[in-house]
C-alpha positions in Angstrom: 17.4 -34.1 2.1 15.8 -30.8 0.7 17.7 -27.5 0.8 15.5 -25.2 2.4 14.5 -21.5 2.1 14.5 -18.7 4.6 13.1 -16.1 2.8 11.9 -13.1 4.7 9.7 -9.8 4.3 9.7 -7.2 6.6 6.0 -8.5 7.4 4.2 -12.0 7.8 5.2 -13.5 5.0 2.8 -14.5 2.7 3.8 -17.8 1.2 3.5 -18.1 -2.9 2.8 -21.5 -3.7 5.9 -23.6 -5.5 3.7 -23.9 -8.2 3.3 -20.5 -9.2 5.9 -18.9 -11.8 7.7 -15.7 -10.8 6.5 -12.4 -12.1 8.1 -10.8 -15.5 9.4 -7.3 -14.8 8.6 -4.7 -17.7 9.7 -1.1 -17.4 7.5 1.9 -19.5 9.5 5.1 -19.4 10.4 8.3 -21.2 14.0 7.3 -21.9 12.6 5.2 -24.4 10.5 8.0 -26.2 13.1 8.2 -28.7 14.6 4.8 -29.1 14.3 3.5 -32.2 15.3 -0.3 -32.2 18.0 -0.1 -33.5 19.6 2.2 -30.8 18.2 0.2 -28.1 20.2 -2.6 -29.5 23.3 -0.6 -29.1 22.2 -0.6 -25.2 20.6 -4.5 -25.3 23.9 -6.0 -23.6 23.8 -3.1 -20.8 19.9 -3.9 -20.3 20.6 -7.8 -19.9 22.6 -6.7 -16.8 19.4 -5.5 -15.3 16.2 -8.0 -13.7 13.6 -6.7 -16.5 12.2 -8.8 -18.7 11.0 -6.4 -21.3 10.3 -2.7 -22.0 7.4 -0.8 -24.1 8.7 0.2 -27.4 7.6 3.3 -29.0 7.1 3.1 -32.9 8.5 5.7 -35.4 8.5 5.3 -39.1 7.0 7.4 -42.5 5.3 6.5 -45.2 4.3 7.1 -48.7 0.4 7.5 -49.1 -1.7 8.5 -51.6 1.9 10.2 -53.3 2.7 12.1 -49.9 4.8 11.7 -47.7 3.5 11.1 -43.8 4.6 9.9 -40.6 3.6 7.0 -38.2 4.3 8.0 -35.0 3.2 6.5 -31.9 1.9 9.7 -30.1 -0.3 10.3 -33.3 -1.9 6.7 -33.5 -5.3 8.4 -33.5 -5.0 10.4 -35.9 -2.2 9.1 -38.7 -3.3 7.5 -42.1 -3.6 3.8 -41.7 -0.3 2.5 -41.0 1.2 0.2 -43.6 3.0 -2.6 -42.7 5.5 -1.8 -45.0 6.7 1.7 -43.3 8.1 -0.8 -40.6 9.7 -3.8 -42.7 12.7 -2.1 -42.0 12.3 -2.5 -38.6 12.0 -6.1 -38.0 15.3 -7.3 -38.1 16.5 -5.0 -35.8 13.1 -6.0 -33.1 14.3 -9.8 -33.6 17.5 -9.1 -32.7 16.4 -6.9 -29.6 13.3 -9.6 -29.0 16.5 -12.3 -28.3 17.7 -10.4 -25.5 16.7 -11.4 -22.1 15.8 -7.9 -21.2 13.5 -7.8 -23.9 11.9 -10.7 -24.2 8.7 -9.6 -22.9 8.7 -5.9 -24.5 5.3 -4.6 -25.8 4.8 -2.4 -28.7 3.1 1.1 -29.3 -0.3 1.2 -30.6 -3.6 2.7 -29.5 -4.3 5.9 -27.1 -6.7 8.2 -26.0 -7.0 10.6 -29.0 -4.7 13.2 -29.0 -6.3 16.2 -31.3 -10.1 15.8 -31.5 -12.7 13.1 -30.2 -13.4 10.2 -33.2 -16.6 10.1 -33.4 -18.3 6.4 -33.0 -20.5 6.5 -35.8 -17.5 7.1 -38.3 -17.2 3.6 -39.7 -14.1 4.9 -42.2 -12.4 6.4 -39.1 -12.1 3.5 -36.9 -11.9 1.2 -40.0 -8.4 3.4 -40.7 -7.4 2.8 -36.7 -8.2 -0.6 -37.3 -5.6 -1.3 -39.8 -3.0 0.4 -38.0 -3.9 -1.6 -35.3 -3.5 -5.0 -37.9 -0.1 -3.2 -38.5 1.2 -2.9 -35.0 -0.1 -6.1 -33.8 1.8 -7.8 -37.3 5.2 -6.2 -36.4 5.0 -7.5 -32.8 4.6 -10.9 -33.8 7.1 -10.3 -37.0 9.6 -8.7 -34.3 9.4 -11.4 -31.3 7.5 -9.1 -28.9 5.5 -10.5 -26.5 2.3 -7.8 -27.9 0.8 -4.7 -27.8 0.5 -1.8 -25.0 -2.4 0.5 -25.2 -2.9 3.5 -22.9 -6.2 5.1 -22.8 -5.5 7.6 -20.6 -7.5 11.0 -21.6 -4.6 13.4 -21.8 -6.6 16.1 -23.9 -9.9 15.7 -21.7 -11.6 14.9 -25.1 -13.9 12.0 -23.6 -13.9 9.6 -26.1 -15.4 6.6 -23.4 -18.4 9.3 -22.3 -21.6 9.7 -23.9 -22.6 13.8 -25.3 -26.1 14.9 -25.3 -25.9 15.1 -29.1 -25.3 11.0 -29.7 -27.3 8.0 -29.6 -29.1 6.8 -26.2 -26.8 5.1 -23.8 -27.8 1.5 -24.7 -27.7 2.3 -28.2 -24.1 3.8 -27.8 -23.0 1.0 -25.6 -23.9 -1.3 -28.8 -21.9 0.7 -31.4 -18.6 1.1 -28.6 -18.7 -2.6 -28.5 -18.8 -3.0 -31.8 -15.8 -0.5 -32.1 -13.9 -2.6 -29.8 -14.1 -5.6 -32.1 -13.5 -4.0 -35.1 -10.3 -2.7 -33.4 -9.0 -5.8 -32.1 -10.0 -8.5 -34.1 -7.6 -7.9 -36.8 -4.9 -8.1 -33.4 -5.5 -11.3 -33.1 -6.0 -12.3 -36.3 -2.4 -11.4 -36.9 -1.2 -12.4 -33.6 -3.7 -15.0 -32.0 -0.9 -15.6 -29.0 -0.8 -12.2 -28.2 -1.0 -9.9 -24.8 -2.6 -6.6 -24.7 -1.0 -4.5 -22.2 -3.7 -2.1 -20.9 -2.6 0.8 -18.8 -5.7 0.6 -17.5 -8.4 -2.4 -18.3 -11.6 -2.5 -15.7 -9.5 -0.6 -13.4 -9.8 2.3 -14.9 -13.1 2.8 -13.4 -11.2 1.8 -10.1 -13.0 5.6 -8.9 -16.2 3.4 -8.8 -15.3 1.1 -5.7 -14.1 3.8 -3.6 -18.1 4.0 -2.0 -19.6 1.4 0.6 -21.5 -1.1 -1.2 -20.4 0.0 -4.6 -22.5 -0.9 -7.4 -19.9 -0.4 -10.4 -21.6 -0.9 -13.0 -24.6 1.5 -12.0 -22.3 4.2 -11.6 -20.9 3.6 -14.6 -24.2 3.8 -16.4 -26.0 6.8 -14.0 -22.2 8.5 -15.9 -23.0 6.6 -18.9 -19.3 5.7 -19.4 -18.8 4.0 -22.6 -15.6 2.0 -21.4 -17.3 -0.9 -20.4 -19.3 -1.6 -23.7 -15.7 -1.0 -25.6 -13.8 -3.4 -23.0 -16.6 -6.1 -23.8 -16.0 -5.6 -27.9 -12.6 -6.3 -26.9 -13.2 -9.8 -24.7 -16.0 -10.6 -27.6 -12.7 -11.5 -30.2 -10.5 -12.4 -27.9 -9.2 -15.6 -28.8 -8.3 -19.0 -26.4 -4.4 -18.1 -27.3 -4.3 -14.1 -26.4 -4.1 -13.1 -22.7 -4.9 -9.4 -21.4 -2.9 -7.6 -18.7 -4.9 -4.7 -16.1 -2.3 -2.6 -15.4 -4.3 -0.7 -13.1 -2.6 2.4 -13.2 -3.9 4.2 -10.5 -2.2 1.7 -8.3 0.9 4.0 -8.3 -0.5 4.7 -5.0 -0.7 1.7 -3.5 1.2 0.2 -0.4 2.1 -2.7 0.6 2.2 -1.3 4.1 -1.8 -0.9 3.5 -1.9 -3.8 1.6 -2.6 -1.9 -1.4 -2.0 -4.4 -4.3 -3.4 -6.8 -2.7 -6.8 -4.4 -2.2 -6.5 -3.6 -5.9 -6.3 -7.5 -6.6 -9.6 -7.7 -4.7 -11.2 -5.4 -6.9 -10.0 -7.5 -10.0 -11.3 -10.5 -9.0 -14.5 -9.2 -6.8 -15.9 -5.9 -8.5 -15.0 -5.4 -11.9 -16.7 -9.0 -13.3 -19.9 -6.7 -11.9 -19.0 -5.0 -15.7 -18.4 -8.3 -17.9 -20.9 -9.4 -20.2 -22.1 -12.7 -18.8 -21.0 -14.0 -22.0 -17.3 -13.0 -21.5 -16.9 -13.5 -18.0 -15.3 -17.0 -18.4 -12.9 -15.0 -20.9 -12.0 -12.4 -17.7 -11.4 -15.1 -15.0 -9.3 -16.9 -17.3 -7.5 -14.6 -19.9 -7.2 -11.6 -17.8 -4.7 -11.0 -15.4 -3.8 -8.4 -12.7 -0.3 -6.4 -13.5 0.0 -4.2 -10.8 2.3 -0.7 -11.4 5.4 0.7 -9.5 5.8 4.3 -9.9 9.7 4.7 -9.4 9.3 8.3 -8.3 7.7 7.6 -5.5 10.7 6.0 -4.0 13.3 8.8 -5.6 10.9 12.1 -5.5 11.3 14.8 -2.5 9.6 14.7 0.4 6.7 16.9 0.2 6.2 16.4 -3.3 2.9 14.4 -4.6 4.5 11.1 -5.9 6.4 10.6 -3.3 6.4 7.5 -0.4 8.6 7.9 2.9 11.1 5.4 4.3 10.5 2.2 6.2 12.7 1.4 9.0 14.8 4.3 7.8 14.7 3.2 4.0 12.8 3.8 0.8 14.3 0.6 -0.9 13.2 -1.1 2.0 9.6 0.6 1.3 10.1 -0.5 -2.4 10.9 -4.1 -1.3 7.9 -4.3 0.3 5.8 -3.0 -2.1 7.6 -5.1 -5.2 7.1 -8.0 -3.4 3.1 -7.8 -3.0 3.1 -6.6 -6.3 5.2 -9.6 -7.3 2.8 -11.9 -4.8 -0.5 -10.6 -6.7 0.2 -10.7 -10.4 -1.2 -12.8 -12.6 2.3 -12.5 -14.6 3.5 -9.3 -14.5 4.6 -6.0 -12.9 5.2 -3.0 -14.5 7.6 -0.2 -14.2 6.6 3.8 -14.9 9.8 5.6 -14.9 10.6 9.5 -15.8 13.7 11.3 -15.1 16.0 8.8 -14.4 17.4 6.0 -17.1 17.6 2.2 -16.8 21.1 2.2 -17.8 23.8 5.0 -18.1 23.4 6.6 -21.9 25.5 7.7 -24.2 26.3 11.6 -24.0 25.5 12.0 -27.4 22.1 9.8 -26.4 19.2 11.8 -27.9 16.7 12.0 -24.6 13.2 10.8 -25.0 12.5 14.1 -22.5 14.4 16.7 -22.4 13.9 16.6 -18.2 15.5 13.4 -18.1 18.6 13.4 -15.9 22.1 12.0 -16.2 21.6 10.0 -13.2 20.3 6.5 -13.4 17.5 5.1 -11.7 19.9 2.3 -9.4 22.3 5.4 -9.0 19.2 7.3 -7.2 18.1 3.9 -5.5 21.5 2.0 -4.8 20.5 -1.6 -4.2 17.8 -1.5 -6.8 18.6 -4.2 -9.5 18.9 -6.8 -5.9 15.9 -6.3 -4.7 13.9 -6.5 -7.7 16.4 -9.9 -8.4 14.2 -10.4 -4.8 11.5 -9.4 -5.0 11.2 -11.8 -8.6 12.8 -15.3 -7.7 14.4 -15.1 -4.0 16.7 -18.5 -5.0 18.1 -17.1 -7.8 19.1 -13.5 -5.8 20.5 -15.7 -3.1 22.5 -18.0 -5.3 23.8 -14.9 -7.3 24.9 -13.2 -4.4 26.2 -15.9 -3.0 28.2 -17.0 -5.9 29.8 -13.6 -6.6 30.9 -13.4 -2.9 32.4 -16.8 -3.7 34.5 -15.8 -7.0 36.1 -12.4 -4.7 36.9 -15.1 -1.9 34.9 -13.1 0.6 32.3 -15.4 1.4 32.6 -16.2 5.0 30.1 -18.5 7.1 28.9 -17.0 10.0 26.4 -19.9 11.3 27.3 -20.3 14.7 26.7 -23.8 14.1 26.2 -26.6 11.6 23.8 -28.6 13.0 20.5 -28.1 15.2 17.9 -30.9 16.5 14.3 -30.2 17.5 11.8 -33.0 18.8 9.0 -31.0 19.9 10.0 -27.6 20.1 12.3 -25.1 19.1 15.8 -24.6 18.8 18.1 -21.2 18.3 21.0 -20.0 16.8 22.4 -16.8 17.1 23.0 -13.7 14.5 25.4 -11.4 16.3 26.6 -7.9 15.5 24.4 -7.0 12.8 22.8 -3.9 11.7 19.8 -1.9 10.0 20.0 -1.8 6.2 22.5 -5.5 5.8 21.1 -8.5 3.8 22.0 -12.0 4.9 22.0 -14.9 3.1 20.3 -18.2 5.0 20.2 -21.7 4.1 20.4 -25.1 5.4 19.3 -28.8 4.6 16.6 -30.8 6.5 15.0 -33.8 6.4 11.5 -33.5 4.6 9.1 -32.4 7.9 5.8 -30.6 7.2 5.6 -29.1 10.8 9.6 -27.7 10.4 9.5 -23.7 11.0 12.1 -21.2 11.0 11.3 -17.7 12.9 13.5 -14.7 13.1 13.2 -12.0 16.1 15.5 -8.9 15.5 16.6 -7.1 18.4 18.2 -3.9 19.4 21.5 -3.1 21.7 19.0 -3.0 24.4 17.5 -6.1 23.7 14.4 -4.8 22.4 12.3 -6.2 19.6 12.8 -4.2 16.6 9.9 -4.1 14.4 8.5 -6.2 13.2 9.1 -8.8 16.2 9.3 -11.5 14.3 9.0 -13.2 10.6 7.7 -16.8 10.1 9.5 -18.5 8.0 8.5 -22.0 6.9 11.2 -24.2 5.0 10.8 -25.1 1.4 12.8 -25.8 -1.4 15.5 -23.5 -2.1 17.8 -20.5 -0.8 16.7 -16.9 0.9 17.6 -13.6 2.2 16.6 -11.6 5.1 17.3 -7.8 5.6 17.9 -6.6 9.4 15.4 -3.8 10.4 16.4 -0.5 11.2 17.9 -0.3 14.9 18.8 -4.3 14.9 21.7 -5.1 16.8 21.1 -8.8 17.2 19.3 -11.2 15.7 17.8 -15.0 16.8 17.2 -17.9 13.8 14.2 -19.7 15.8 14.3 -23.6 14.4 10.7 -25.5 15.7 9.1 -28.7 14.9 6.6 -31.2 15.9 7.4 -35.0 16.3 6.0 -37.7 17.3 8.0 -39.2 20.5 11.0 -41.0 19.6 11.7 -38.6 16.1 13.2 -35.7 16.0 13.7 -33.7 12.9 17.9 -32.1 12.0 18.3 -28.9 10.3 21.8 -29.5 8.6 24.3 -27.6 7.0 23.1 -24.4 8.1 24.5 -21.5 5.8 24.7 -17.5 7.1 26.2 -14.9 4.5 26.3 -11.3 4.9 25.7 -10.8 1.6 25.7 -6.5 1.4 24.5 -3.3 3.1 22.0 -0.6 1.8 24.4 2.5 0.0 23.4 6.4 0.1 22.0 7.5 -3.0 23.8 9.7 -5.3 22.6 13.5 -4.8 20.3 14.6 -8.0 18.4 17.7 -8.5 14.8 17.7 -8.0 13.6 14.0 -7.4 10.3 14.0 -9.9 7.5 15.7 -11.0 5.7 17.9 -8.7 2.8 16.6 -10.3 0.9 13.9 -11.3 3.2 12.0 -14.3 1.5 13.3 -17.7 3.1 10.9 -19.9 1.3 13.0 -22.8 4.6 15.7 -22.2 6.8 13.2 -23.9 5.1 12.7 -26.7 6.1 15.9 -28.2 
């Protein structure tokens, strides 16, 4: 006898194989802006209680160069004397201890940016030979610290245009060469430090994602009719990358997406169809198999005001329930990992003497603004685990109360039912039940309303596998209908067993906060200040 799931999305599910391994959950956000690691130790414990499995660290440090005093800080990457490895020694006991924690296990380090004062020029072989050994630096204290690798965000804050050609440099193809060259420079003392390492890009090939927008897009014309350099840098990149090293697309522009539009799994599509169009033929066995798709979530989108930019409406009378969907296509279409962007509100409640990252950022934390956060990222990751939580903490209070209007249901050919009475919009039930092995067993769900209409949507397919799920009841349901079916051959039948039905929680209000995000699009660049 398996235990089997019922595990519902508000949609057709689409079924992830057994086989593949649940998504890692990493959160980027100005809260940590100031954090050294040593004060996000003091919060590790508080973090643990959370479903992320790592955060981007910021690094801060001085050193003493030439006789003079200088800093290393992260928002100056570009620009700072070569980072010793020695201005972070200090460090490193502190990021082991943090690195232990299973909130930070998969945590990413600062390192390279868009410039941030003036445009480096390509032909300056001591200026990216100094960004090189910062690079070396960074990628050594990662490894030295237990962190899973490096985050780089090439976003052009300063509209200085690094990655595009000017009339006054070499020919494009020329260019193209030198870029590429550039990108091994940079990164092969990475992996020579860390040869196990992932590069968290913010943006990878997606960040010409403004390419595929037209019919029969030919990316990597455009991107030469622009002559865009970030191909021939990206390719310098994948030229060093070793067997060990993996890269993450974080395709940021996918803040956007929906999973009501099927969004993620669009911007997967354009991972795996369009952007090989810019690969080197040489690397393109390197792409398929190293790189992987890390889709974003945009918190503000799902605490913002209506009207503002970043900001995505209710479904079925909820904005978690818009966040559940969207977390769990995300989840569905990662190669390994989904990323957070968060702004005014913190992980975790702080300290009042906490010094901000931004000085916008609220008291208010982010599951305060989004009650019923934490569970359905817990969902939206590893459905079992979120059921068997649940169900175990309703267990310990001695409020966990079977409501399966019966134990045992037989189906030959054709289907059987069992009631869900007197539920409503917003509530999360807990399902299970035991069956014999059957490849043809199904479980369906319709939802209903007092007036015994279908509630959208109608009807969830559900098909048994190993494990324990959790439904949530639309907005308007009333009454619900577990639908058991199978097929047999005559004389066998096949006996779902031990059926299990746990209201498990309702959706809260959120707490009141003043405004809900940035009018405008999230300049990360603000923080950095």
């Amino acid at each position: 006898m398996k235990s089997l799931v019922l595990f519902l999305v508000a949609c057709a599910l689409c079924i992830q194989g057994a086989e593949k391994s649940c998504a890692k959950y990493i959160a980027f956000a100005w809260e940590f802006n100031s954090d050294s690691p040593e004060v996000l130790l003091r919060y590790a414990d508080a973090f643990d209680k959370t479903p992320l499995d790592g955060i981007g660290i910021n690094l801060r440090s001085s050193a003493v160069i030439d006789g003079k005093r200088v800093s290393c800080n992260y928002y100056n990457f570009m620009h700072d004397p070569a980072w010793p490895k020695e201005a972070f020694a200090a460090q490193i006991p502190h990021l082991r201890k943090l690195t232990k924690h299973s909130s930070m296990r998969h945590s990413f380090l600062s390192s390279l940016t868009a410039p941030y004062k003036e445009r480096v020029s390509w032909m300056d072989d001591a200026e990216w030979a100094r960004i090189a050994e910062s690079m070396r630096t960074v990628a050594w204290v990662a490894r030295q610290g237990g962190l899973k690798g490096i985050k780089i965000d090439p976003e052009d804050y300063r509209k200085l245009r690094q990655f595009s050609r000017r009339s006054d440099e070499a020919p494009y193809d020329e260019l193209c060469e030198i870029v590429r060259r550039r990108g091994r420079e940079l990164f092969a003392p990475v992996f020579e430090e860390y040869p196990d390492i992932t590069l968290h890009f913010f943006w990878f090939f997606s960040h010409l994602e403004h390419y595929t927008k037209y019919d029969r897009a030919n990316v990597a014309a455009m991107c030469r009719a622009d002559e865009n350099l970030w191909p021939a840098f990206l390719n310098g990149v994948l030229d060093v990358l070793p067997a060990g090293a993996t890269i993450n697309d974080g395709d940021e522009d996918g803040y956007h997406h929906t999973a009501a539009k099927n969004g993620y799994r669009n911007g997967a599509y354009m991972f795996h169809s369009l952007y090989p169009q810019l690969v080197a033929p040489e690397n393109l066995d390197k792409y398929r198999r190293q790189v992987r798709y890390s889709p974003p979530i945009y918190t503000a989108m799902y605490t913002s005001k209506e009207g503002t930019t970043w900001y995505k409406p209710p479904t079925e009378g909820s904005r978690l329930e818009t966040l559940r969907r969207d977390l769990i296509q995300a989840s569905d279409v990662s190669g390994g990992y989904v990323w957070f962007w968060t702004e005014l509100h913190p992980w975790v409640k702080r300290a009042r003497n906490w010094k901000r990252g931004d000085p916008r950022i609220l008291d208010t934390t982010l599951p305060e603004a989004l009650p019923g956060l934490f569970e359905i990222m817990e969902w939206g990751k590893n459905p079992v685990a979120f059921y068997d939580r649940q169900v175990a903490e309703l267990s310990a209070k001695g409020t966990l109360v079977n409501l399966a209007e019966a134990n045992t249901v037989s189906v030959t050919n054709g289907y059987e039912t069992v009631s869900l009475k007197n539920v409503k919009g917003g509530e999360y039930y807990g399902i299970a039940f035991d069956v014999a092995l059957n490849a043809s067993a199904r479980v369906n769900v319709f939802v209903r309303d007092a007036k015994g209409k279908y509630v959208q949507p109608s009807i969830n397919m559900i098909y048994p596998r190993d494990g324990r799920g959790v439904v949530r009841i639309p907005e308007g349901g009333a009454r619900g209908t577990i639908v058991f079916s199978a097929r047999n051959p005559a004389g066998r039948k096949t006996v779902f067993e031990n059926l299990r039905v746990y209201r498990l929680f309702c959706e809260e209000t959120p707490v009141k906060v003043g405004p809900g995000a940035v009018k405008d699009k999230p300049v990360k660049e603000k923080s950095k200040k």
